[in-house]
N, C-alpha and C positions, 0 to 999 in steps of 0.2 A: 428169464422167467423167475421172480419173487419165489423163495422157500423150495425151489426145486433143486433135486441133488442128479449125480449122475446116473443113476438109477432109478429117475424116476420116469413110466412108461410116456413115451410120448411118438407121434406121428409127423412126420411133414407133410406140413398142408397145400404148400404156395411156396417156390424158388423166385425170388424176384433179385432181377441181373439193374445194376445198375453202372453207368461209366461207359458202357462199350459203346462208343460211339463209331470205330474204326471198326472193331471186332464182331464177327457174326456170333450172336449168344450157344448157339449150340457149341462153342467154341468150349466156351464155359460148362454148358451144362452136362457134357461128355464129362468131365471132371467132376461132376457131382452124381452121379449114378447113384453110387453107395446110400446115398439118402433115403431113397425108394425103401430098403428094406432095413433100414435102421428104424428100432422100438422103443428108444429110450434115449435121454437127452446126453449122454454119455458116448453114445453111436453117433449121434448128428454131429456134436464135437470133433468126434476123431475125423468123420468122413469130412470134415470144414476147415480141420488143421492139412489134413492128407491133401486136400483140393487145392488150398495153397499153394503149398510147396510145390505140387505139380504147375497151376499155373504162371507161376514169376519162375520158374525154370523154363520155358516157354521164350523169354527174352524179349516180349512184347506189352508185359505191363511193368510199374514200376512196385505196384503190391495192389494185393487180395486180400481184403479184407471182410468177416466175416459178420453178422450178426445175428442171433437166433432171438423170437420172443412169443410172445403166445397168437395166435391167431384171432384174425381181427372178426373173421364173420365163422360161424361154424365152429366155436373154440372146442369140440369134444366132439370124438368118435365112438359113441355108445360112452365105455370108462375111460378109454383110450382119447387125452388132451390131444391137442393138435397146436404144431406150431409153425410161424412162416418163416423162413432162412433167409436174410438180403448177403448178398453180395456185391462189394463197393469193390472196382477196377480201376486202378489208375493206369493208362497207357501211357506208354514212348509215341516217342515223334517215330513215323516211319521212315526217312532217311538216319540210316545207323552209320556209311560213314561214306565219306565223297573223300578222295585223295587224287593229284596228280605230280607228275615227276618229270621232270627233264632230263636226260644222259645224253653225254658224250663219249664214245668210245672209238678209237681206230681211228680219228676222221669222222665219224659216222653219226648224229643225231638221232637219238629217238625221244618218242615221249610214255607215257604209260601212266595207266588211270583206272583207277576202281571205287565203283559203288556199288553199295551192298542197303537194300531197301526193305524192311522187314514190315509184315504185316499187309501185303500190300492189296488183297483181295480179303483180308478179314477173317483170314483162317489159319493162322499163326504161322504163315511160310515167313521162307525169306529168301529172295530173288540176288542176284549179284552177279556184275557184269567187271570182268578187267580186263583193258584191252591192253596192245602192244601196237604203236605206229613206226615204222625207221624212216629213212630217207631214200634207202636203198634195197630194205627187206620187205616182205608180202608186212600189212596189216595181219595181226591175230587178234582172237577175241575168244575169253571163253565164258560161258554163261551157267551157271549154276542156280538149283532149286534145290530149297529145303522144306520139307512143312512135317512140323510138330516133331524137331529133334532128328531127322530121319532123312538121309539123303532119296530126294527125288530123279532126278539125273544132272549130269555134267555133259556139255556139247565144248567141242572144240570144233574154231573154222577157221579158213582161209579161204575169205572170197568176197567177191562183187558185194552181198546183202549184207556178213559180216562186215566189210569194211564201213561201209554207210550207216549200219548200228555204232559201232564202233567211235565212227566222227560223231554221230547224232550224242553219243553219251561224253564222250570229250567237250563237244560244244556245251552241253549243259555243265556237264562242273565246272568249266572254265567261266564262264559268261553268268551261268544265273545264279540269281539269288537262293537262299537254301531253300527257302517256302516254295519255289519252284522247282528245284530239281528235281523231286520225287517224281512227279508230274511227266518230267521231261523225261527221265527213267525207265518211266512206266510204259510211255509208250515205245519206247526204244526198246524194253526186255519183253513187254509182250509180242511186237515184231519178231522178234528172233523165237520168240517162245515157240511158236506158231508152227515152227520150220523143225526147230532143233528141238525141243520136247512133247511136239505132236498131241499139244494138250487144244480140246473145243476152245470156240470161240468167245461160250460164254463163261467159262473159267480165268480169263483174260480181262475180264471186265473189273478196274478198281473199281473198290469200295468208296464214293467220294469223300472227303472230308467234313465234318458235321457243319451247318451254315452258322455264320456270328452271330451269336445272339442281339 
């Protein structure tokens, strides 16, 4: 805003999100609260600096960036200006990391494979499946939820469902392409989600991917 200093009184008008394509905006606008009750262009700043850093800590976008300017309809609240705050999101891919491994020990062959899939309902979790295969020991597999910094639960298993998740995520990092594993992931961890973190069914539902332009 031309000639304005950080004391100079002002309102928010309009929070307008832009970028989140993956991301459900409230995601966002939970980080921006403090705006609500900021009076002056000083406050808007800090709460737009503080928003930041909270969300690229997050591990879902690559940066947050801010703009503040005068408001386009309605510029003034009685004395009190008004202004509209954008924020520009740049997001990560959600496949964060697909790995597999082959060992021999004893005699004995196993394999072992972890994916870890962030963002993948659009509310800054992040999902992550490692399994264990031998040739002569049970299949294990333990499945992990995170969302917004904060451990949600950890399941460990041995059995019939876990082993089948288990193949079903081995098969994808082995075999697909990356642009598909998430996909294959997805449905693999919401399976077990289902059983082992006793989360609805519509909490389970990805966010799809924005269509090509």
């Amino acid at each position: 805003m031309p000639g304005a200093t950080p004391d100079t009184p002002c309102r928010v008008h309009r929070l307008v999100v832009r970028g989140a394509e993956q991301t459900h905006e409230s995601v966002i606008r939970n980080e921006l609260r403090a705006l609500r009750t900021a009076s002056n262009l000083g406050e808007i700043h800090a709460a737009c600096a503080v928003a930041a850093a909270h969300l690229e800590s997050l591990q879902i976008f690559e940066a947050a960036d801010f703009a503040v300017d005068r408001a386009r309809a309605d510029g003034s609240q009685g004395d009190m200006p008004l202004a509209d705050v954008v924020v520009t999101v740049s997001e990560r891919q959600r496949l964060a990391t697909a790995s597999t491994g082959v060992h021999s020990t004893a005699g004995e062959g196993s394999m072992d494979a972890e994916v870890r899939v962030r963002n993948l309902f659009g509310r800054a979790e992040v999902l992550g499946v490692e399994m264990e295969a031998g040739q002569h020991k049970s299949n294990t597999f333990r499945l992990y939820a995170t969302k917004a910094q904060t451990a949600v639960a950890t399941a460990v298993a041995s059995s019939a469902a876990a082993t089948a998740v288990a193949t079903a995520v081995a098969t994808a990092v082995a075999s697909a392409a990356a642009a598909a594993v998430a996909t294959a992931v997805a449905t693999a961890v919401a399976t077990a989600a289902l059983s082992a973190l006793s989360l609805p069914t519509a909490a389970l539902t990805p966010r799809p991917p924005p269509s090509p332009p």
